[in-house]
VOGU-3710 file (C-alpha; in Angstrom, 3 decimals, decimal comma):
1> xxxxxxxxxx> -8,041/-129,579/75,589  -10,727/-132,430/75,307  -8,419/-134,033/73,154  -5,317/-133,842/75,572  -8,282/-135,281/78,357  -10,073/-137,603/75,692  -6,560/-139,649/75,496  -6,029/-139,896/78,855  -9,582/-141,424/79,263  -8,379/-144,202/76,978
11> xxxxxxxxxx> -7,062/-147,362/77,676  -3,914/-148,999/77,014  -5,027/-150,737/74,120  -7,162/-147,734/72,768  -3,963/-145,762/72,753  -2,534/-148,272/70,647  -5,293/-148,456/68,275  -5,441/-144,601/67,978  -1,578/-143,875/67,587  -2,080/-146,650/65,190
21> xxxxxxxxxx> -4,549/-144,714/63,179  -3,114/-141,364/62,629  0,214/-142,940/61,869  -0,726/-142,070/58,469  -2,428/-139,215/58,517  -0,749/-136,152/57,450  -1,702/-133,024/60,094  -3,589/-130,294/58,223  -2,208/-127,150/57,442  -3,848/-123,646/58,806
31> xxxxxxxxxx> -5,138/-121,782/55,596  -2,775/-118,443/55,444  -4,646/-115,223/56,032  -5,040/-114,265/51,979  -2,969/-110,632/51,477  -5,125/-108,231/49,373  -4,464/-108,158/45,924  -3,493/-104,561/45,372  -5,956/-102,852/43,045  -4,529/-102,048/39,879
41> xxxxxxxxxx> -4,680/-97,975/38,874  -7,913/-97,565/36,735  -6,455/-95,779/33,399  -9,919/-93,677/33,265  -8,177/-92,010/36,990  -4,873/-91,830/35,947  -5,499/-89,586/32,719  -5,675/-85,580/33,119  -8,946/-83,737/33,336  -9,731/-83,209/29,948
51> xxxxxxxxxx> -10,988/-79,548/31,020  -8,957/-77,295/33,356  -9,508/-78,751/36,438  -6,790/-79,156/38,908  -4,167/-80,853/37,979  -4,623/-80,527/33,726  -5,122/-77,083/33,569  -1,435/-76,892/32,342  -0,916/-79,611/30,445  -4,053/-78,012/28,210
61> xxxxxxxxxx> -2,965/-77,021/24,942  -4,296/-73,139/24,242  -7,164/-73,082/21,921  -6,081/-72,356/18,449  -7,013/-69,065/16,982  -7,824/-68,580/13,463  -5,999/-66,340/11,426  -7,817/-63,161/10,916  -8,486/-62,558/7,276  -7,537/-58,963/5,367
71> xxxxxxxxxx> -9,168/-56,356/6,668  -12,269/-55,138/3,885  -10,834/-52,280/2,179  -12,608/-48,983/2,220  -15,008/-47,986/-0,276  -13,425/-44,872/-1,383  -14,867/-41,610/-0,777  -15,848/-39,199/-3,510  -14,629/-36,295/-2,102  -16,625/-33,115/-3,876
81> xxxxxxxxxx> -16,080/-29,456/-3,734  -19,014/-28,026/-2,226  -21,677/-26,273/-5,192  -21,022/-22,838/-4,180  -18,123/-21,258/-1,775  -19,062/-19,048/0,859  -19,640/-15,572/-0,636  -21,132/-16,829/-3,873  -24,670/-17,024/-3,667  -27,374/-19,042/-5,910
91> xxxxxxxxxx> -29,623/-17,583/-8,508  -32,381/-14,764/-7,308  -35,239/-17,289/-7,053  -37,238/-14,597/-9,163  -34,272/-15,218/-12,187  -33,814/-18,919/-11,580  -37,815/-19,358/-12,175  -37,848/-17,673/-15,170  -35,241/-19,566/-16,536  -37,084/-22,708/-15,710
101> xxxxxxxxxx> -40,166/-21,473/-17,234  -38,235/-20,686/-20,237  -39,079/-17,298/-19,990  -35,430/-15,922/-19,660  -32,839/-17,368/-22,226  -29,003/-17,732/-21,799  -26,903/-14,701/-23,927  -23,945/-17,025/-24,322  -22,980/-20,508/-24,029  -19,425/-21,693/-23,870
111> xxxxxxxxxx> -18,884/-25,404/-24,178  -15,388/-26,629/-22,767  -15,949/-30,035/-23,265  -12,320/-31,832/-24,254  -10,264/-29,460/-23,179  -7,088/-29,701/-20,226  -7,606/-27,641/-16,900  -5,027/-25,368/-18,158  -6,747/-24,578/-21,420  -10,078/-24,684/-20,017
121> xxxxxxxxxx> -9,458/-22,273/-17,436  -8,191/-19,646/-19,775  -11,200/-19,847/-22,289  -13,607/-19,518/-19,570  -11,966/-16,573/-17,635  -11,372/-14,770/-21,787  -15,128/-15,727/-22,209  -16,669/-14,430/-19,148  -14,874/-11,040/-19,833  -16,227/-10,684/-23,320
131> xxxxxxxxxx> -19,799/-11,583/-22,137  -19,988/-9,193/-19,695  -18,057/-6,392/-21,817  -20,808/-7,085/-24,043  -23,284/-6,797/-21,615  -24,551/-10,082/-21,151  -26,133/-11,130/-17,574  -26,821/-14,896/-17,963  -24,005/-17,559/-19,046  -24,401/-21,026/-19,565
141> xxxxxxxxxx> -21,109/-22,745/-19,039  -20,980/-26,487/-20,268  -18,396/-28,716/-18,659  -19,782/-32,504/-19,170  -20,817/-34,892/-16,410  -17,715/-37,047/-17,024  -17,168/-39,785/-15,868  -16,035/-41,267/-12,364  -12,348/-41,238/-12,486  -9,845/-43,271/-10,037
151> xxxxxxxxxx> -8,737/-41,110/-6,529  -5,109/-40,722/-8,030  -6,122/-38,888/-11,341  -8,987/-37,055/-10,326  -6,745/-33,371/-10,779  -4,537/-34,558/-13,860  -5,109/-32,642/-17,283  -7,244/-34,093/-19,127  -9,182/-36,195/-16,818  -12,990/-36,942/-17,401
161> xxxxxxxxxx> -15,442/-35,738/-14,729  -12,402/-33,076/-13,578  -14,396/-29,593/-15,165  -17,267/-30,374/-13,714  -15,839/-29,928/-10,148  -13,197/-27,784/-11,240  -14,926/-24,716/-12,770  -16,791/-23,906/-9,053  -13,471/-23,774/-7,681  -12,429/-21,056/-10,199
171> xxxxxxxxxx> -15,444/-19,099/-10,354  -14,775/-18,010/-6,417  -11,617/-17,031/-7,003  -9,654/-13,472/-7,360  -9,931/-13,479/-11,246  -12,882/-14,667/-11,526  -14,968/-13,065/-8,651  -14,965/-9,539/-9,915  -17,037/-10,734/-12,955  -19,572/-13,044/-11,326
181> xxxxxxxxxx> -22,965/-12,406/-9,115  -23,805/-15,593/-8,548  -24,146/-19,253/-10,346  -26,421/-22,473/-10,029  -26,263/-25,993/-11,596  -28,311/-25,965/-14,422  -31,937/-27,391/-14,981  -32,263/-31,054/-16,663  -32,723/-30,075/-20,023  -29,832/-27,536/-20,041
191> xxxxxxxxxx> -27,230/-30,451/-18,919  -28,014/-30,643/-15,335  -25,237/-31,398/-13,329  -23,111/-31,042/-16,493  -23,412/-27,217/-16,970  -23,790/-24,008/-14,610  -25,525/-21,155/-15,362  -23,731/-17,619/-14,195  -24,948/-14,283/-13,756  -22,795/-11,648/-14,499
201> xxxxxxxxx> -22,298/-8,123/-13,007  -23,069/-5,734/-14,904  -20,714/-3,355/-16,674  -18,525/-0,683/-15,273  -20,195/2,195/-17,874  -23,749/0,770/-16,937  -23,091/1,130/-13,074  -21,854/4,695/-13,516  -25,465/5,495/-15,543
//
């Protein structure tokens, strides 16, 4: 507006002058408002959660597991028949000190040492007979330590270590249990765990007398 009222304040030759002057000047253009540059997507925002948040819990790849190994094999079990069975008692502690003094000697020793089950079986049931028919009371009976043997052949004939577990077993049963009082491992010196000593019963004449 005061340049609508600033040219009609002007003279005649003012006008002139001024339409004169701007003849050749070029009107400026009105800067554009500037659109906002659109921000480009950070890559940091764009990527998953790298933990199981929302939105990446399943993309996630599962955890890898790790192949169990073997499982340890068992040690294997030595599996023992028990020192005495039920009805077969130990040595009268009276006798069994005696015998550790020295005081009371063995009658008769039988030594199966080498032989099967089968033939060791027979030799000690013939032997126990004759001792006691001949009125013998104590027995030793030698059947080796042995040696460990593997699970599989611990009852085949001829198998180390097999009389020694064995001959307890046969002792309590039918043919042998009419013969026998009792039995006990034998001290150190007389073979330990490698011999038992057995008492026998005492004749049939001798009970009658």
């Amino acid at each position: 507006m005061g340049d609508k009222r600033r040219r009609h304040d002007l003279s005649p030759e003012d006008r002139a002058l001024w339409q004169r002057v701007t003849e050749g000047v070029a009107p400026l253009r009105r800067p554009g408002r500037k659109t906002p540059a659109v921000p480009r997507p950070d890559d940091s925002s764009s990527s998953p959660p790298a933990s199981g948040y929302a939105g990446g819990q399943d993309d996630a790849a599962p955890p890898r597991m790790l192949a169990a190994g073997p499982p340890a094999p068992k040690p294997a079990t030595a599996v023992r028949p028990p020192e005495r069975e039920p009805g077969l008692p130990a040595l009268d502690r009276k006798l069994a000190r005696r015998i550790g003094r020295g005081t009371r000697p063995v009658d008769a020793i039988i030594d199966l040492h080498g032989l099967t089950q089968q033939e060791a079986h027979a030799r000690l049931l013939a032997f126990l007979r004759n001792a006691r028919a001949s009125g013998h009371r104590l027995v030793l009976v030698v059947t080796g330590k042995g040696e460990p043997a593997p699970f599989a052949d611990w009852w085949a004939p001829g198998s180390r270590g097999v009389l020694r577990r064995a001959v307890p077993d046969w002792l309590a049963t039918p043919a042998f249990r009419p013969l026998i009082v009792a039995y006990e491992r034998a001290h150190r010196h007389r073979g330990g765990d490698g011999a038992i000593y057995v008492q026998l019963r005492r004749p049939e004449r001798e009970r009658g007398t």
